[in-house]
N, C-alpha and C positions, 0 to 999 in steps of 0.2 A: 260496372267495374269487373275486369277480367283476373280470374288467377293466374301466376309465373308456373303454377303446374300444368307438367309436361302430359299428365294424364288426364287430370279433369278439365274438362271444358270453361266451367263459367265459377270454380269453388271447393276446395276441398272440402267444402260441407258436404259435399255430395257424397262422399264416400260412403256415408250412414244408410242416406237410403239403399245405396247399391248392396251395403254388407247386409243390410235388412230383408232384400232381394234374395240375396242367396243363402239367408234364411229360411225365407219362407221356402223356399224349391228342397232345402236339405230336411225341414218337416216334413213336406210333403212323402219323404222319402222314410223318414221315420215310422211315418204312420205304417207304410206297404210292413217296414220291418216288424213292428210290434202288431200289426192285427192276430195274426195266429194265436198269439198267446195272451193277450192283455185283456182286462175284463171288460164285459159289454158298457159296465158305464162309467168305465176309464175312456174306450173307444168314443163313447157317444159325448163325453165331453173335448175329449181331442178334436172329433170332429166337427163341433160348435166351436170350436176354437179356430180348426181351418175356413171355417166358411166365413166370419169376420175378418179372418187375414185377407182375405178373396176381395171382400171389399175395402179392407184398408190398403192393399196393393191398388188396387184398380185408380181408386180414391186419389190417391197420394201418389206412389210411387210411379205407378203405369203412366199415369196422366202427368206426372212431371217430367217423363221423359219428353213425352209428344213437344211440350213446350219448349224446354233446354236442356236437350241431348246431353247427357253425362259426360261425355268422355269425348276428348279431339279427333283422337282416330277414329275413324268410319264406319271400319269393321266391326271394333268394338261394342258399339252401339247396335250394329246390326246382331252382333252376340249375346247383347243383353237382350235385345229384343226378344230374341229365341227362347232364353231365359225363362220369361216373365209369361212369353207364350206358354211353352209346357208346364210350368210351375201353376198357372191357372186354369188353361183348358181353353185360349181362346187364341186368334191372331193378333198379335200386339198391331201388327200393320194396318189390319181390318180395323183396329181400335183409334189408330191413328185416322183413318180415314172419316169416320162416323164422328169423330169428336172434332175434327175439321170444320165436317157441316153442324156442329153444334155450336162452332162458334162463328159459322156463317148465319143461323137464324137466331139464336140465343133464344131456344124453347117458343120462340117466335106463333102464335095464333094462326089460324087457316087463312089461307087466300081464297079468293071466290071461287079455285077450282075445287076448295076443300082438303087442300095439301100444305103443307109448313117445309119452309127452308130445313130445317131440324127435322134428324131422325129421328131424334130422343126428346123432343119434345113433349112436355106435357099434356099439350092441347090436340097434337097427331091424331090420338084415336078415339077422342072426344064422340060426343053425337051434339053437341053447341058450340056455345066460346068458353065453358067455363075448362078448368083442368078434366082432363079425366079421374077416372075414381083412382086412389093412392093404392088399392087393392089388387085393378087388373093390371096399373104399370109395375106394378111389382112384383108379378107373378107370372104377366103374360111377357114381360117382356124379354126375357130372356129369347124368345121364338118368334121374334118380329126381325129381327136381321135379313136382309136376303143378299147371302155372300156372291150369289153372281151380280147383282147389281154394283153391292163394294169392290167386288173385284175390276168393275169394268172401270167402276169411278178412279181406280189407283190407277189400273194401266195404262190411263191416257195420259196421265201425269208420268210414271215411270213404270216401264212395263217390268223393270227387277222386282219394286216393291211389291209389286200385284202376284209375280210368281214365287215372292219369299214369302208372303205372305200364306199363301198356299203348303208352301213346307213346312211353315211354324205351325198350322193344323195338322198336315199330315206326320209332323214329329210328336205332336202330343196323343192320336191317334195309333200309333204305332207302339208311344210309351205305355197307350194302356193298352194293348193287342199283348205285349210281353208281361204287363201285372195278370192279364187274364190267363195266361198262359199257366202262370207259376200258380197263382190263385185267384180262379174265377169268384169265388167270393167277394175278396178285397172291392171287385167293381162294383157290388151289389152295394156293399156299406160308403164305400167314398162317391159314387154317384149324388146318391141324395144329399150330401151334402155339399158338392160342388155346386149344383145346383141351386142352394138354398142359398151359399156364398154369392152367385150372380145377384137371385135376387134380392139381396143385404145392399147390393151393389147399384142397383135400381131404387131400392126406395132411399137410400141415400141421394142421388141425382133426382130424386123427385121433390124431396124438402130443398134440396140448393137453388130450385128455381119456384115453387107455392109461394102466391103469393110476390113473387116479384114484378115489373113491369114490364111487357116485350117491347116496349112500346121509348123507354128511356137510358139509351145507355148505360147507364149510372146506376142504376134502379136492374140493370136484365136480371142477376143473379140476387140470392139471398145468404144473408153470411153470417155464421158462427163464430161469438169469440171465444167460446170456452176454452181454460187454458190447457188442460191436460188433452180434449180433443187434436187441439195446434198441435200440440207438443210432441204427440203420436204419430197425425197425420201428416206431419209436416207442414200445418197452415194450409190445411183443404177447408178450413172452416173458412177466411177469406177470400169466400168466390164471388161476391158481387165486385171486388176487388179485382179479383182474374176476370172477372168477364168485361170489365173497363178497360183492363191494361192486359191483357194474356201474356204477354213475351216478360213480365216481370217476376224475376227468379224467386220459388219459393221462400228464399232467406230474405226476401225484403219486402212482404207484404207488410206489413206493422208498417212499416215508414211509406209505404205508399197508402194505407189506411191514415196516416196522420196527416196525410198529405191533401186528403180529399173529403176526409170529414164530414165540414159544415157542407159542400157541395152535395154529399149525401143524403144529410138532413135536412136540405130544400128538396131531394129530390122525391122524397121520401123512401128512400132502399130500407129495405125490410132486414130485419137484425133478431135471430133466434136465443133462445138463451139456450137450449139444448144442444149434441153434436146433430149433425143433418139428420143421420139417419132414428132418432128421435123426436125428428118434428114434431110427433103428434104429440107431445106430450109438453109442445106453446100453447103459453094461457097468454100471451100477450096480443097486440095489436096489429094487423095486417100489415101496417104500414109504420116505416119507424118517423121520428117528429122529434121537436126542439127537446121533448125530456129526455130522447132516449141515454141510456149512462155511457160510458166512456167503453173501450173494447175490454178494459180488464176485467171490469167488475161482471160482464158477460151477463146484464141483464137490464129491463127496461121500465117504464110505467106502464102498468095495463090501463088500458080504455075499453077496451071492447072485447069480443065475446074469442074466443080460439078459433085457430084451423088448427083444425086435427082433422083423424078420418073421418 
């Protein structure tokens, strides 16, 4: 179902996340203005504050553009892109690209060459079949990208996106060449925690697939029903959900969750009671089964022992 709005694409619901968007880019801007003068552990809560927006953007907002582009116009879209770029520090279009082939392998296991359709795979940089450690995706992965590789993979599909893509690094590179300018400090104290934001960002995309099955569409991803998680994230906690249907707009996972249930629960898809990025802190059963409870009550029977780290 399409909206009569002239502006949004698929829902004026949209609007929230987008006003959410140029919140977070208008913090970001805050911070620059109040470091000089705010106290160290005013700063250092701000900036645990930005690093979880880093991966609730990425999460949520970033990643629901990639699915159903916000807004009719074109350009628009291509604006926000830019947006979402500087306000985090990475290529929104490189993101699009990478999360493409994430839903070409779906955390997908090695081939006999030792390589995974998935860039973001769990199993990627393994040394078996099991996941790799929650530790080194977490931390290393922010520096496993290799943007000439993304670049080439864009430009054979469209050679603009590959060079906007380019400028949406080189505008967030730039933004911070003029914070160093005015004060070289600011880069010292916002570095580490952009950084620490990525990796929020990664071990959240590491519990949405732990434990899931590459092996059953139904089963790829793992999903969270907790409700103030939805609520925030816009429904990032329904990813084995998106990883069945991905073109299905955030506003209507529940009803495509009701939709597919029992199919679930033969297939056995793995069901958290935590948001993702607290995986480790399931005491429930690898795999969900006939008791698991309903999506509200966001929790299951235990049988058997956790994955955690």
């Amino acid at each position: 179902m399409k909206t009569s709005s002239r502006l949004f694409a698929y829902t004026r619901m949209d609007a929230i996340p987008v006003l959410c968007a140029v919140a977070h880019f208008a913090y970001v801007l805050f911070l620059f203005y109040l470091f000089p003068t705010a106290p160290w552990w005013l700063l250092i809560i701000l900036g645990l504050i930005y690093s979880v927006a880093i991966d609730w953007n990425i999460s949520s907002i970033a990643h629901n553009l990639i699915h159903n582009p916000y807004f009719r116009w074109k350009p628009l879209n291509y604006a926000f892109s830019l947006l979402e770029s500087v306000t985090m520090g990475f290529s929104q279009m490189f993101y699009d690209q990478i999360h493409t082939r994430h839903h070409m392998g779906n955390s997908d296991r090695k081939n006999e060459n030792g390589e995974t359709t998935d860039w973001l795979s769990i199993y990627r940089h393994s040394h078996d079949d099991e996941p790799e450690s929650v530790w080194k995706y977490t931390f290393l992965g922010y520096f496993r990208d290799d943007p000439r590789k993304i670049f080439r993979e864009i430009k054979r599909k469209k050679s603009f996106d590959a060079y906007f893509g380019v400028f949406e690094i080189a505008s967030w590179v730039c933004i911070m060449a003029v914070a160093a300018w005015f004060n070289w400090k600011f880069l010292l104290y916002y570095l580490p925690f952009y950084y620490f934001g990525h990796c929020l960002a990664f071990l959240n995309g590491y519990y949405r697939h732990y434990g899931g099955n590459p092996d059953e569409p139904i089963a790829w991803g793992v999903s969270s029903y907790h409700r103030l998680y939805n609520w925030t994230w816009f429904n990032a906690g329904y990813h084995a959900e998106h990883h069945f249907r991905p073109k299905v707009h955030w506003t209507e996972m529940k009803l495509l969750r009701d939709r597919i249930v029992e199919e679930q629960r033969c297939a056995g898809t793995r069901v958290i009671a935590p948001p993702h990025a607290l995986g480790f802190l399931h005491h429930e059963p690898a795999r969900q089964d006939s008791t698991t409870a309903t999506p509200e009550s966001g929790s299951e029977t235990s049988r058997s022992a956790p994955a955690g780290l």
